[in-house]
CHARMM-style PDB file with segment names, atoms N, HN, CA, C and O in Angstrom:
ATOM      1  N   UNK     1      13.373-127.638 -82.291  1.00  0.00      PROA
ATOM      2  CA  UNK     1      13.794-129.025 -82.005  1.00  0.00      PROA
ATOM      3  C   UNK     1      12.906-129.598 -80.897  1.00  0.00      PROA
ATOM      4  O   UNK     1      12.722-129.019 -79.827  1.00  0.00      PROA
ATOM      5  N   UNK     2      12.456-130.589 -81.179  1.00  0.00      PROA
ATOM      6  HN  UNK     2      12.606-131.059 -82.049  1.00  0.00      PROA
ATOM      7  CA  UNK     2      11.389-131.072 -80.118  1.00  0.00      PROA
ATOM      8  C   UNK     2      12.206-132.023 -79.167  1.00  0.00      PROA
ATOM      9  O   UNK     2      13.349-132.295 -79.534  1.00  0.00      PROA
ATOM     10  N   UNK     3      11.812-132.484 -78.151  1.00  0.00      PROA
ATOM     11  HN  UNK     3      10.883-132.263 -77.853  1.00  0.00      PROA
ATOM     12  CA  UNK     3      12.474-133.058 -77.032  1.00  0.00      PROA
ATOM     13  C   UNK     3      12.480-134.372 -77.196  1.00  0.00      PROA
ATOM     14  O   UNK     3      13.357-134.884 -76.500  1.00  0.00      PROA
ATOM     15  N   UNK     4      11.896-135.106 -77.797  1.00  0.00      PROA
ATOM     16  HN  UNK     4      11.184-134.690 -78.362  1.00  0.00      PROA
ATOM     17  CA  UNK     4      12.067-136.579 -78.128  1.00  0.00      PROA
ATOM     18  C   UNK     4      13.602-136.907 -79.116  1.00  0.00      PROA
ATOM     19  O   UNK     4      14.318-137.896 -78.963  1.00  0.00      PROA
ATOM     20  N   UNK     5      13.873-135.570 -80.314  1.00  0.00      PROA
ATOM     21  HN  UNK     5      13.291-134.766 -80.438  1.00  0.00      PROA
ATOM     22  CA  UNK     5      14.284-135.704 -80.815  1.00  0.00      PROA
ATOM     23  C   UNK     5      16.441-135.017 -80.393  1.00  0.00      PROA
ATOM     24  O   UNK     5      17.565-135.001 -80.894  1.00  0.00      PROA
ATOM     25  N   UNK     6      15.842-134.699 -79.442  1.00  0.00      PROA
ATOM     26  HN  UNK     6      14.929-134.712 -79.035  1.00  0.00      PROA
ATOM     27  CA  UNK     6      16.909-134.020 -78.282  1.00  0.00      PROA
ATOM     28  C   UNK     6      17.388-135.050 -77.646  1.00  0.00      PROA
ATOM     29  O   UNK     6      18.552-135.099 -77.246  1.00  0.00      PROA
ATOM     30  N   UNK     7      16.640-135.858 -77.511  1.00  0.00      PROA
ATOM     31  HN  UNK     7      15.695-135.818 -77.835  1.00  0.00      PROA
ATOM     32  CA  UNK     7      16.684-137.183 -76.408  1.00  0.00      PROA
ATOM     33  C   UNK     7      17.268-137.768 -77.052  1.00  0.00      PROA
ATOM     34  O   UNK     7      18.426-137.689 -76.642  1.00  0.00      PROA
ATOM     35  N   UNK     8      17.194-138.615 -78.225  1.00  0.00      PROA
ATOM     36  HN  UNK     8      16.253-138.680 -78.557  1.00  0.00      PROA
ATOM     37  CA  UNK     8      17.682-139.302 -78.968  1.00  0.00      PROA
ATOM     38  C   UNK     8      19.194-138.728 -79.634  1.00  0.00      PROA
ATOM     39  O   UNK     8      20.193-139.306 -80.060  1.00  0.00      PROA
ATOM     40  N   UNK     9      18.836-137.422 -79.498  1.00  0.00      PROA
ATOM     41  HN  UNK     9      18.024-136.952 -79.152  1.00  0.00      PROA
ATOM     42  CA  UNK     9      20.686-136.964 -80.136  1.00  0.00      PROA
ATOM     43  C   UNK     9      21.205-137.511 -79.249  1.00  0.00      PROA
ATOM     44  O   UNK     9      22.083-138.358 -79.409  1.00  0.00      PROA
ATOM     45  N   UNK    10      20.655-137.041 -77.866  1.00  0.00      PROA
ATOM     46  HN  UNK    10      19.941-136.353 -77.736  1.00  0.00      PROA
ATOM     47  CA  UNK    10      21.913-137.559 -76.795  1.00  0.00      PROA
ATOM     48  C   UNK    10      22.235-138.897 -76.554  1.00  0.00      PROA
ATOM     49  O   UNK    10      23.330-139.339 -76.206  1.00  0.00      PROA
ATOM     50  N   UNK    11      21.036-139.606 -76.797  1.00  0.00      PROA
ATOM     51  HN  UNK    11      20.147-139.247 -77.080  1.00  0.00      PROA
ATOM     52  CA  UNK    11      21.210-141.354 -76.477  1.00  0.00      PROA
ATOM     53  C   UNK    11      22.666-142.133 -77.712  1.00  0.00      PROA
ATOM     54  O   UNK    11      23.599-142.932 -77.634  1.00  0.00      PROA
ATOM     55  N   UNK    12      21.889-141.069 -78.927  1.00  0.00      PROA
ATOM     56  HN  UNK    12      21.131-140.420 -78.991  1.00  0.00      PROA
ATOM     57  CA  UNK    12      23.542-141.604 -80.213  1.00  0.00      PROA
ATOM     58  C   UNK    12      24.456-140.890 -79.776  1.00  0.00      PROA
ATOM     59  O   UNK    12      25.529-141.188 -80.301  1.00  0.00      PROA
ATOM     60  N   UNK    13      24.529-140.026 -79.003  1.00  0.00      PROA
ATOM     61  HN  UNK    13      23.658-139.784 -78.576  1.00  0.00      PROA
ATOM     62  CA  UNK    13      26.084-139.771 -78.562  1.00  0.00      PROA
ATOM     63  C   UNK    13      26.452-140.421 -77.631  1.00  0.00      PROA
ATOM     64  O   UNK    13      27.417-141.143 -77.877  1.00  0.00      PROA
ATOM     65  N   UNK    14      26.003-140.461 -76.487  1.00  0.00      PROA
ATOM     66  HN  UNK    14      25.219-139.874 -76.287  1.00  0.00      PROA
ATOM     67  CA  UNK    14      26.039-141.509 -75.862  1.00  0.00      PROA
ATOM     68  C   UNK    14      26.462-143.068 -75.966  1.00  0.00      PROA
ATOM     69  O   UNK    14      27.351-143.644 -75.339  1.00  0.00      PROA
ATOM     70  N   UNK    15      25.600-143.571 -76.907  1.00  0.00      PROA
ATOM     71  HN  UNK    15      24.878-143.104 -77.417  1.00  0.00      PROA
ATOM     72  CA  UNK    15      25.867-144.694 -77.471  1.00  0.00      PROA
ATOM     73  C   UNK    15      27.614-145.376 -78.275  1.00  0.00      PROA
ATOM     74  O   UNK    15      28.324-146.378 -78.203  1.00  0.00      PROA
ATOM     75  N   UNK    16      27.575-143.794 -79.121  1.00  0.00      PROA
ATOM     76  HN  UNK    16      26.998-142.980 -79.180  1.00  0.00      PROA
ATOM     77  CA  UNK    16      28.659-143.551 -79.820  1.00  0.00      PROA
ATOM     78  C   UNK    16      30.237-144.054 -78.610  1.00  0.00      PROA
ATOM     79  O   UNK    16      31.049-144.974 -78.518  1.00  0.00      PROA
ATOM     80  N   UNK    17      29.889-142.693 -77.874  1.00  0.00      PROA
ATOM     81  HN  UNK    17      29.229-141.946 -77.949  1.00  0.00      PROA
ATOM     82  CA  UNK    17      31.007-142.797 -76.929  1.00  0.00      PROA
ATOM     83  C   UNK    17      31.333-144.108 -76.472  1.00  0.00      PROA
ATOM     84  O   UNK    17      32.405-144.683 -76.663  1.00  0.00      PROA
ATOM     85  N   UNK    18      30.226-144.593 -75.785  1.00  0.00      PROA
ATOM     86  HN  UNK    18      29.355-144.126 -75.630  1.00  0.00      PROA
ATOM     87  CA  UNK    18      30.298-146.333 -75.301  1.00  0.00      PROA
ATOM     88  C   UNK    18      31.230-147.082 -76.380  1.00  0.00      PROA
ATOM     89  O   UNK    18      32.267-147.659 -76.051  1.00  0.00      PROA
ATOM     90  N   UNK    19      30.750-147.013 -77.717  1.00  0.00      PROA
ATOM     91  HN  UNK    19      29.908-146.544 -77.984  1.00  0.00      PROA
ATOM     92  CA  UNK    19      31.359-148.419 -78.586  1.00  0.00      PROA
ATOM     93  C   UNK    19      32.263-147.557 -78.515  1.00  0.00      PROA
ATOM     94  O   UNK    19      33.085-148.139 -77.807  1.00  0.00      PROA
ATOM     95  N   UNK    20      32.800-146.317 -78.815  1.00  0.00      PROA
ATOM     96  HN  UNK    20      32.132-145.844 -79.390  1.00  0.00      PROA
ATOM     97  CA  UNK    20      34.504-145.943 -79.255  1.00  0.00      PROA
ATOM     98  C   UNK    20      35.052-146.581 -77.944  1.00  0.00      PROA
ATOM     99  O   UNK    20      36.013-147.345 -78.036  1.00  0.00      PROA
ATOM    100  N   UNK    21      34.547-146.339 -76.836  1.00  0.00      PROA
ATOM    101  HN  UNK    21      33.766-145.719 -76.762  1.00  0.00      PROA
ATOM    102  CA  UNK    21      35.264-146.734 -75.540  1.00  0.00      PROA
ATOM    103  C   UNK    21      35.693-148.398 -75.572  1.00  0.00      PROA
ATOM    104  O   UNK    21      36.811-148.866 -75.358  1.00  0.00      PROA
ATOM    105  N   UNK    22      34.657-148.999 -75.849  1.00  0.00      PROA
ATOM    106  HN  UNK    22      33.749-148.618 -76.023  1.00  0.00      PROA
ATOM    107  CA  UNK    22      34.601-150.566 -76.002  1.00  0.00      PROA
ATOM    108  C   UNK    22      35.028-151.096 -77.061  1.00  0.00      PROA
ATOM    109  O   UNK    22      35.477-152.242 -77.036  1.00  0.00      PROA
ATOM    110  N   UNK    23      34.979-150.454 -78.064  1.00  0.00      PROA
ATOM    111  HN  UNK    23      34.614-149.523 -78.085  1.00  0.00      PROA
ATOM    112  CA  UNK    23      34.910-151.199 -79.456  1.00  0.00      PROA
ATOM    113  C   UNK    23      36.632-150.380 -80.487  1.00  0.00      PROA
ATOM    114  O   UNK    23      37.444-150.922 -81.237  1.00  0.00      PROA
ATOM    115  N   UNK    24      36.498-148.865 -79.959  1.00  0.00      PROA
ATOM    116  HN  UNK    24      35.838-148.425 -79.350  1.00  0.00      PROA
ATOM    117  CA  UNK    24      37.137-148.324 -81.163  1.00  0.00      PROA
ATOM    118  C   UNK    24      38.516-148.492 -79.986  1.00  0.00      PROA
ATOM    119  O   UNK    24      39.400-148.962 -80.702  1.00  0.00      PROA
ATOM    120  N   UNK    25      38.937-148.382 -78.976  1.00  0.00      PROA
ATOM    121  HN  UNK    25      38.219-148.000 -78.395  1.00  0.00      PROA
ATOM    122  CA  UNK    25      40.675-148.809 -78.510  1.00  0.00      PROA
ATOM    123  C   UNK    25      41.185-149.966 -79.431  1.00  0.00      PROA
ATOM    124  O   UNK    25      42.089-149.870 -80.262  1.00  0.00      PROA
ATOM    125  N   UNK    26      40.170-151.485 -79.025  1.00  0.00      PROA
ATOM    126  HN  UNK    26      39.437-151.563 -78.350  1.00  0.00      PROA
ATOM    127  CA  UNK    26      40.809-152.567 -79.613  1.00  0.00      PROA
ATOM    128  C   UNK    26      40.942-152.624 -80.932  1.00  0.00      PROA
ATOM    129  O   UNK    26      41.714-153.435 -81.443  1.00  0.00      PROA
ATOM    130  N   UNK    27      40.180-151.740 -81.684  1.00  0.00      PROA
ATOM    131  HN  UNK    27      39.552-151.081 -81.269  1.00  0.00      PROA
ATOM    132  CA  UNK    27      40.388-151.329 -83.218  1.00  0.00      PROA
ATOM    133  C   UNK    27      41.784-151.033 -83.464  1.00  0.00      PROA
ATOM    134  O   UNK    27      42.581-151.818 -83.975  1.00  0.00      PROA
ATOM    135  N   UNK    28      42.024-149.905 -83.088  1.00  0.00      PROA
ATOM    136  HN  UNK    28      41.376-149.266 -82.673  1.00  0.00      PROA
ATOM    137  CA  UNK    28      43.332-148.946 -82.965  1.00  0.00      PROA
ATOM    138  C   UNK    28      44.398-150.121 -82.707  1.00  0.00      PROA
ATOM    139  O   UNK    28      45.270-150.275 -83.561  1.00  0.00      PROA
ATOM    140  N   UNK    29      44.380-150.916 -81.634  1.00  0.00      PROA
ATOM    141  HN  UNK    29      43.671-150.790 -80.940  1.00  0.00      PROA
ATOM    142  CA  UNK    29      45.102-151.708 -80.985  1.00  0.00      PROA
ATOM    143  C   UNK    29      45.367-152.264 -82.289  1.00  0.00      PROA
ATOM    144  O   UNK    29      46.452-152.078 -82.841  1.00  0.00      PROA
ATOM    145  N   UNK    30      44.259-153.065 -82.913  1.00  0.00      PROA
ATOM    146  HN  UNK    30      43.378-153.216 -82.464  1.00  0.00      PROA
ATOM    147  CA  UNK    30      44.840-153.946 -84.072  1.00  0.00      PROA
ATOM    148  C   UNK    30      45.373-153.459 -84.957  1.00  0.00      PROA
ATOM    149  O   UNK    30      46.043-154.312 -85.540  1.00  0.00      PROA
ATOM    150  N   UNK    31      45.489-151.997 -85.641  1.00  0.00      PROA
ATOM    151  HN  UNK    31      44.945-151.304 -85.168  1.00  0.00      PROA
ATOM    152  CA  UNK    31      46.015-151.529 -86.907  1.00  0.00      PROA
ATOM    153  C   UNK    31      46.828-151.119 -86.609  1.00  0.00      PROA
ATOM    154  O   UNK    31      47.562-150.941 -87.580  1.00  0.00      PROA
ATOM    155  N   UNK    32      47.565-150.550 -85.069  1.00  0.00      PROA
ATOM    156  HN  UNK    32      46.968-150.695 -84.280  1.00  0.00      PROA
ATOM    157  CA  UNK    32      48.540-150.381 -84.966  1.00  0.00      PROA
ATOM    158  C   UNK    32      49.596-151.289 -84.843  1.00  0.00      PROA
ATOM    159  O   UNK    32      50.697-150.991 -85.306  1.00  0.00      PROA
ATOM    160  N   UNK    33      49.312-152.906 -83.992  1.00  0.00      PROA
ATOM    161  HN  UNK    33      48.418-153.148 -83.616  1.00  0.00      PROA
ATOM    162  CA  UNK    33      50.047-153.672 -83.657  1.00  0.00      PROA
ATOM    163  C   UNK    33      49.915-155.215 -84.793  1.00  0.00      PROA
ATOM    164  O   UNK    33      50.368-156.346 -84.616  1.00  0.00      PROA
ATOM    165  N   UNK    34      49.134-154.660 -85.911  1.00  0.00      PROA
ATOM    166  HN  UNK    34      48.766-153.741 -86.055  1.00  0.00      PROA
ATOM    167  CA  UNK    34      49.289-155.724 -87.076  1.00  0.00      PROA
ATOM    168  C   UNK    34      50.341-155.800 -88.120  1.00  0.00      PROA
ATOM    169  OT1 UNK    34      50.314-156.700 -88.960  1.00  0.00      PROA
TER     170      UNK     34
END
């Protein structure tokens, strides 16, 4: 595994985490409280 490509796993996990944090609560919020 080369290190650019190491880098980038971590940046989409990273990334990932952010929108679930930002994006996937108010999701939840809506399918639960619709």
């Amino acid at each position: 595994m080369t290190i650019s490509l190491l880098l980038g796993r971590i940046s989409l996990l990273v990334w990932a985490d952010w929108a679930f944090n930002n994006l996937g609560i108010p999701i939840v919020a809506l399918i639960f409280y619709e």
